[in-house]
GUMAR-144098 format. One record per residue (C-alpha): x, y, z; residue number from 1. Coordinates in steps of 0.02 Angstrom, whole numbers. Layout:
NUKOL      u      v      w seq
NUKOL      X      Y      Z NUM
...
# end
This chain:
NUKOL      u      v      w seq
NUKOL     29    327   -225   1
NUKOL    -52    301    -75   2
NUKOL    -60    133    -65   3
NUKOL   -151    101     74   4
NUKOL   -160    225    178   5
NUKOL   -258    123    214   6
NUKOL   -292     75    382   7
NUKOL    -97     52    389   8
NUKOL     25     88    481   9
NUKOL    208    138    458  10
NUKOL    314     35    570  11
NUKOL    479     91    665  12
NUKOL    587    -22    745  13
NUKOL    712     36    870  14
NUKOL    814    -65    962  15
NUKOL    884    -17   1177  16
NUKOL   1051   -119   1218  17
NUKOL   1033   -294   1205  18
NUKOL   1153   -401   1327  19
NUKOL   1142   -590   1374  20
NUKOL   1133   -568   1565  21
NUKOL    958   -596   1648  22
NUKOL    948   -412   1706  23
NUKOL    953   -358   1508  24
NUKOL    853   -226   1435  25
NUKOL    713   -257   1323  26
NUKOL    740   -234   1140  27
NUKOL    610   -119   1084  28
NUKOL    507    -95    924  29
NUKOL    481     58    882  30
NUKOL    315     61    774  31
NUKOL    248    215    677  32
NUKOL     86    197    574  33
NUKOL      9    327    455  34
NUKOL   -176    283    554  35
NUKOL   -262    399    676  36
NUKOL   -250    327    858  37
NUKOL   -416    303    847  38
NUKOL   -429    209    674  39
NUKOL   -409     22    772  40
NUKOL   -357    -72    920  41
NUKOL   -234   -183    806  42
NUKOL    -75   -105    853  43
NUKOL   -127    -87   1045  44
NUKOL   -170   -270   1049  45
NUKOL     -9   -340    964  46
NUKOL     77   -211   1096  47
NUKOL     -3   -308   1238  48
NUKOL     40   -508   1170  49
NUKOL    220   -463   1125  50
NUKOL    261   -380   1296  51
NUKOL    155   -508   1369  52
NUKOL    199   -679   1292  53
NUKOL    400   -621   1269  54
NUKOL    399   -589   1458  55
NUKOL    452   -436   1432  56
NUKOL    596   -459   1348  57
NUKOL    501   -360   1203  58
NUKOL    438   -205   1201  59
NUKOL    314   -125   1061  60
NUKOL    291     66   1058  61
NUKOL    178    137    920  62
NUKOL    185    315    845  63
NUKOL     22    356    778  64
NUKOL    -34    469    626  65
NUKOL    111    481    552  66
NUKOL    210    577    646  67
NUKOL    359    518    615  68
NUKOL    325    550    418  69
NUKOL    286    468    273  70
NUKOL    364    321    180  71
NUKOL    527    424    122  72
NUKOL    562    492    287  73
NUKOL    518    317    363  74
NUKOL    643    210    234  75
NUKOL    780    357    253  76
NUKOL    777    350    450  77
NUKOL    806    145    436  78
NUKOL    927    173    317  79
NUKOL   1002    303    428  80
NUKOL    997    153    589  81
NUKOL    869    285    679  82
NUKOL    749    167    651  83
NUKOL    725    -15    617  84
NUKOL    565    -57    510  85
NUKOL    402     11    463  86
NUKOL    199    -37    433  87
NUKOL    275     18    244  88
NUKOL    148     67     99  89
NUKOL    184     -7   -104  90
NUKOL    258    145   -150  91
NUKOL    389    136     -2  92
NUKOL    432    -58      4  93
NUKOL    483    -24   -199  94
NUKOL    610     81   -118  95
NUKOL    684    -72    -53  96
NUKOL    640   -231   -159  97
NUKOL    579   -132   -312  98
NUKOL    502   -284   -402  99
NUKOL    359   -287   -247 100
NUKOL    286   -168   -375 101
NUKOL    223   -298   -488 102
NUKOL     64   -313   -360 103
NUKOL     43   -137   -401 104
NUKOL     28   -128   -584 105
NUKOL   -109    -17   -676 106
NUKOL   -253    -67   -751 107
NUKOL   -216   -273   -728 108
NUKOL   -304   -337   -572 109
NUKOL   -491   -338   -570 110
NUKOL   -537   -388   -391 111
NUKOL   -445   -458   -230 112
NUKOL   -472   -598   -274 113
NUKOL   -355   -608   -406 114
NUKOL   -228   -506   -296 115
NUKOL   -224   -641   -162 116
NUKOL   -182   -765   -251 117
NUKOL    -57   -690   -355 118
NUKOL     40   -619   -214 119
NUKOL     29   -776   -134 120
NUKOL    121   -871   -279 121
NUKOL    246   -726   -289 122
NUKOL    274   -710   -103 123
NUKOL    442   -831    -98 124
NUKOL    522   -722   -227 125
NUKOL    488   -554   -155 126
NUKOL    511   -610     30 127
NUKOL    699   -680    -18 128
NUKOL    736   -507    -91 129
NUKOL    684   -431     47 130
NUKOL    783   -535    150 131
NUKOL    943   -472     32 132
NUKOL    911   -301     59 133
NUKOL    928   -334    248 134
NUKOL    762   -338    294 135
NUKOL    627   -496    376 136
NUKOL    473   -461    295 137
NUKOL    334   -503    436 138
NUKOL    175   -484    350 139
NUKOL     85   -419    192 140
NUKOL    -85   -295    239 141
NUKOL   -220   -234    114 142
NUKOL   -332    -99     88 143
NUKOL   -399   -111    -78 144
NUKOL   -390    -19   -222 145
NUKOL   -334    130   -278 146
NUKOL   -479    231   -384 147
NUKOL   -464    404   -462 148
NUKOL   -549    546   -382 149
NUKOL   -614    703   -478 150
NUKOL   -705    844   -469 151
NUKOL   -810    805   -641 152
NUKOL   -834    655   -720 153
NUKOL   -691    602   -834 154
NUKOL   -766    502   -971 155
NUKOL   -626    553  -1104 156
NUKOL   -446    528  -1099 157
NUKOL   -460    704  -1161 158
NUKOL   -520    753  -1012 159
NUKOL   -420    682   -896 160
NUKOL   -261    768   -965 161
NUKOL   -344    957   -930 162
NUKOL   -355    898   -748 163
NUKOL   -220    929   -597 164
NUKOL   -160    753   -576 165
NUKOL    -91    725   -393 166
NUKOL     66    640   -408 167
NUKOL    187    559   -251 168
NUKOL    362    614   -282 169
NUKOL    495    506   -358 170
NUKOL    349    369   -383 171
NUKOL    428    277   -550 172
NUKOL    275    191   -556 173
NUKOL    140    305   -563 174
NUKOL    252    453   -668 175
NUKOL    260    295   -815 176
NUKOL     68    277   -782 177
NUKOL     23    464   -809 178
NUKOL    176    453   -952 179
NUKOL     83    345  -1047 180
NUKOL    -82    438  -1053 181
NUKOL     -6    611  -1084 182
NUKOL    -26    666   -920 183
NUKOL     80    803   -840 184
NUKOL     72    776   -645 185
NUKOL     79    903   -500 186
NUKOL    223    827   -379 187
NUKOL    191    820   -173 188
NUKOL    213    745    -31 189
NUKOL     60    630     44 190
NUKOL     24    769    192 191
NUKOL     11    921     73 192
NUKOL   -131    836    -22 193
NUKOL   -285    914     59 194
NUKOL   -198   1075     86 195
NUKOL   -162   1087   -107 196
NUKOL   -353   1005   -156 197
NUKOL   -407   1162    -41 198
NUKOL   -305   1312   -126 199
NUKOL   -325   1237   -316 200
NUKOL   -179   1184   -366 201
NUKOL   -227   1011   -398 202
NUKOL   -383    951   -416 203
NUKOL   -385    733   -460 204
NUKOL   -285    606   -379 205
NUKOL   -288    413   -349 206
NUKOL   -330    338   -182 207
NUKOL   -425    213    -87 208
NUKOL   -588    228    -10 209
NUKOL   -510    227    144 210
NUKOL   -381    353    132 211
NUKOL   -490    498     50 212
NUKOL   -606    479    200 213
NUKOL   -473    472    325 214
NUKOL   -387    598    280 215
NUKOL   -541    696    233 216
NUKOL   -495    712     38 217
NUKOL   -692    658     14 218
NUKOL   -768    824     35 219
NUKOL   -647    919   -100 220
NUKOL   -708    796   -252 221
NUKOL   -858    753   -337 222
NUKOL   -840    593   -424 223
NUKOL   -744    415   -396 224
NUKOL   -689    306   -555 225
NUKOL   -774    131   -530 226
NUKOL   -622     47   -629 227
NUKOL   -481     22   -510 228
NUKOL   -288     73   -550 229
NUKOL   -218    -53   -455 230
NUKOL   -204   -136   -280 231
NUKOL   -169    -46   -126 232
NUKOL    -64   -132     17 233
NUKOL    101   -125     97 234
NUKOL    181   -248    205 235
NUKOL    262   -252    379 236
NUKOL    467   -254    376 237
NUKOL    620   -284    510 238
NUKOL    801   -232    496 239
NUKOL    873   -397    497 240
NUKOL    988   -289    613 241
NUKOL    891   -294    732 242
NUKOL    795   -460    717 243
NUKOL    956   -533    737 244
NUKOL    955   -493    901 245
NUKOL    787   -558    957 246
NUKOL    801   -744   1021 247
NUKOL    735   -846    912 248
NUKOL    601   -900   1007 249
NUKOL    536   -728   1030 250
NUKOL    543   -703    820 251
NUKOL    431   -846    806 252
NUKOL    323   -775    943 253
NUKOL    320   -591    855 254
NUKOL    276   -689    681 255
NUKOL    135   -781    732 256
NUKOL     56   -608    827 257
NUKOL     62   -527    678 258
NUKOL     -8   -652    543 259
NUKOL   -153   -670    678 260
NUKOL   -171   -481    686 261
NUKOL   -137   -392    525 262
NUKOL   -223   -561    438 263
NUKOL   -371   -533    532 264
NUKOL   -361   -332    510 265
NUKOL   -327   -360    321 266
NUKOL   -510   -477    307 267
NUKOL   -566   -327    378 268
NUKOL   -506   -199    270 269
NUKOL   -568   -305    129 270
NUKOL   -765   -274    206 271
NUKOL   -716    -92    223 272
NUKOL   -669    -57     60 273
NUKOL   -840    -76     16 274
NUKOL   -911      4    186 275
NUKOL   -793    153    141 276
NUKOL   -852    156    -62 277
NUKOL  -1034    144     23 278
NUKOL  -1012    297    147 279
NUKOL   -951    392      2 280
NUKOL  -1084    388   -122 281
NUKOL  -1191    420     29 282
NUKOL  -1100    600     55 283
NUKOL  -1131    635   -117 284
NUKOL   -980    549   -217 285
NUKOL  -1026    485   -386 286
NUKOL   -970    324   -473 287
NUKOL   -910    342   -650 288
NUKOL   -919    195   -765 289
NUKOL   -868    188   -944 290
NUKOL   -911     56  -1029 291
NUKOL   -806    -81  -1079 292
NUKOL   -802    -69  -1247 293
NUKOL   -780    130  -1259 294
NUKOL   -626    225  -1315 295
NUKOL   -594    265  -1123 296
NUKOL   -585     92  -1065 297
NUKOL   -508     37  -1208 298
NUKOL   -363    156  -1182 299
NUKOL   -335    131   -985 300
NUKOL   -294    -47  -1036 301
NUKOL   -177      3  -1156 302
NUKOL    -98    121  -1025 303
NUKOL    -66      0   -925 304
NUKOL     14   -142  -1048 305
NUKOL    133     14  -1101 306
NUKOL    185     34   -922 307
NUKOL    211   -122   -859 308
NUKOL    313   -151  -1026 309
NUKOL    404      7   -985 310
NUKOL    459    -64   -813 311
NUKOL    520   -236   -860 312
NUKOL    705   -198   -835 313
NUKOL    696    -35   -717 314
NUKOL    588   -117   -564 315
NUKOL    590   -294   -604 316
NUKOL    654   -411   -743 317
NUKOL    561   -489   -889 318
NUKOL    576   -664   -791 319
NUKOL    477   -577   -647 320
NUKOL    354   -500   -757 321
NUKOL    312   -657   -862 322
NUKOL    301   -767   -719 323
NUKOL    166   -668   -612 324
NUKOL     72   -638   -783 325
NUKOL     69   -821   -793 326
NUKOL     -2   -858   -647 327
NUKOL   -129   -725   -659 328
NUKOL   -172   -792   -830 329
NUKOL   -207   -974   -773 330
NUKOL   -291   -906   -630 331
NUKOL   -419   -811   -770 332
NUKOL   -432   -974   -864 333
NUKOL   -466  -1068   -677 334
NUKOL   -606   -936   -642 335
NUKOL   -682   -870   -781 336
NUKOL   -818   -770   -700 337
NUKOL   -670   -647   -614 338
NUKOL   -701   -486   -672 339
NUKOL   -718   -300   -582 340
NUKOL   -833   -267   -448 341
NUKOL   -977   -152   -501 342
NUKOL  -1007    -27   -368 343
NUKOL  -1205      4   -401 344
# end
């Protein structure tokens, strides 16, 4: 679901004639990004260094607040050759590489931490496939987790299944999530959220910190879950298309600008996650924690072993599956004092 909403962007790559003669064009990157122009100075920077240390043989042009769409309309358009990449959420990049969505599982990560260094370990795997679908993955971005926001408390599985559950279309994910808890979602698009939080018709969903304040979700709930539902990040793509036809020495130029950038953006995020849970409970949102031993907990857990189960074979394989569970495991058993972040 919204996966980061994050203080992320959507990036769109477009490229203007490229020739070999010294009076060529410059290729441009087209960039959109889901962020309010005034969320950050991150894209405007990485603007500047690529026009400036390419020598103009690169241009960057960024689309802000998402005006160019959401994920869908982002992946379709690149599929389409109208555009060549994207600042792309979860949800969308499992569009392309669908086993990407093994960072995303419910219920299974407990802090960053643990994300980190799972991705990390993963990150050859997922990067190749990327690579075969015809895309250059440039760099990975967080936000941090995804929580569920109500209007009352939900304390019962009981409850949460008389609520109006928020759900992204065509998100295989999230519909075997709300499958395995018995939950009957309302279906829509990221931008008709607040407009359908206003008029009723649904009235929970799952989001970061960051997103329900940007996009002003905060003020139409009551309550935020302290449990996470999983990890919320996306990742910045290239049509190898048009990579292809940057020198090479400009590639390893754009690379480096954007680990510096969206790695230093992401350490960031990471602090605002908590800045963002902080300015929430100080507008009047409440943290809900069940306890760890009671039936609520006990059956979010179960939730999610049921969905990632469900998956093995329709977004990644049982190879995939086992493997990142077995680093995540030895991780545990390296650091036994990982567990969730209380939000007091």
């Amino acid at each position: 679901m919204i996966r980061c909403i994050l203080a992320v962007a959507v990036i769109f790559l477009g490229t203007i004639g490229f020739r070999s003669d010294a009076a060529a064009e410059p290729i441009t990157i087209k960039f959109s990004t889901l962020a309010p122009k005034n969320s950050g100075t991150v894209y405007e920077t990485i603007k500047k260094e690529i026009k400036e240390q390419t020598h103009n043989e690169v241009n960057f042009k960024v689309y802000y607040g998402g005006i160019q769409g959401d994920d869908y309309d982002v992946i379709k358009k690149m599929k389409l050759g109208q555009l060549q990449g994207g600042s792309i959420t979860a949800h969308g990049l499992g569009e392309i590489v669908p086993e990407v969505r093994l960072l995303e599982l419910p219920y299974l990560f407990r802090n960053m931490e643990e994300v980190t260094h799972v991705r990390k370990e993963m990150e050859p795997d997922l990067v190749r496939k990327f690579s075969e679908a015809g895309y250059i993955h440039l760099n990975w971005y967080d936000i941090g987790f995804n929580h569920v926001f109500t209007k009352i408390p939900i304390t019962s599985i009981e409850i949460a299944r008389q609520q109006k559950w928020w759900m992204w279309e065509g998100d295989i994910l999230y519909q075997t999530i709300y499958d395995s808890l018995q939950i009957s979602p309302v279906y829509l698009s990221l931008t008709d959220v607040l407009t359908s939080l206003s008029t009723k018709l649904i009235d929970a969903a799952p989001a970061p910190p960051y997103a329900a304040i940007a996009f002003r979700w905060q003020n139409k709930f009551s309550y935020m879950d302290e449990r996470p539902i999983s990890s919320s990040f996306g990742a910045m793509i290239v049509k190898k298309s048009l990579w292809d036809q940057i020198p090479p020495k400009n590639q390893s130029i754009i690379q480096e600008i954007f680990k510096t950038h969206i790695n230093r953006a992401t350490q960031v995020n990471h602090d605002r996650y908590l800045q963002c849970i902080s300015a929430l409970k100080q507008g009047g949102i409440e943290i809900v924690r069940n306890p760890a031993d009671s039936d609520m907990e006990k059956q979010l857990l179960e939730a999610g072993v049921k969905t990632r189960e469900a998956l093995a074979g329709r977004l990644y394989s049982r190879e995939l599956l086992d493997k990142m569970m077995s680093i995540l495991e030895n991780y545990r058993k390296q650091h036994p004092d990982s567990r969730i972040l209380a939000l007091d």
